[in-house]
C-alpha positions, 0 to 999 in steps of 0.5 A, a space after each residue: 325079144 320078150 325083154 327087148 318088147 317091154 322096152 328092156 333093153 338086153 343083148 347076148 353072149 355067144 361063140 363064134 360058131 353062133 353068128 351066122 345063126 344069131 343073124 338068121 333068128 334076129 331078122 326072122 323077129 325083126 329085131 337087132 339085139 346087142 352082140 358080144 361074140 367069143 371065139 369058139 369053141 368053148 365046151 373043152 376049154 379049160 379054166 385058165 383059157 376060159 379065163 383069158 376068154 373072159 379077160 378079152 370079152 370083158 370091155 366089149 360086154 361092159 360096153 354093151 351093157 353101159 349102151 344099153 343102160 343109155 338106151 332104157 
């Protein structure tokens, strides 16, 4: 929010198990920050399946990046 208000745009990258949670704090500050979602959990992963979790992300989270570098 604090980027988002100096007219940086920003967005995140969250689990699955945060979207629900994600929506509830966007709508209580009034603000609809860029999302990218992995599937969750993450913390016991190994090297190898956070890899393959990186590979899937990775466009989503250059497209978010590349629209958000439009929007500055």
């Amino acid at each position: 929010m604090d980027l988002e208000s100096r007219g940086i745009p920003s967005g995140f990258v969250a689990s699955t198990e945060f979207i629900q949670a994600a929506d509830a704090q966007a709508q209580s500050l009034g603000i609809s920050p860029a999302s990218v979602f992995v599937p969750h959990p993450i913390q016991d992963r190994s090297d190898a399946e956070m890899t393959e979790l990186a590979s899937e992300a990775v466009d989503a989270i250059i497209a978010m990046v590349l629209d958000n570098q439009n929007q500055a």
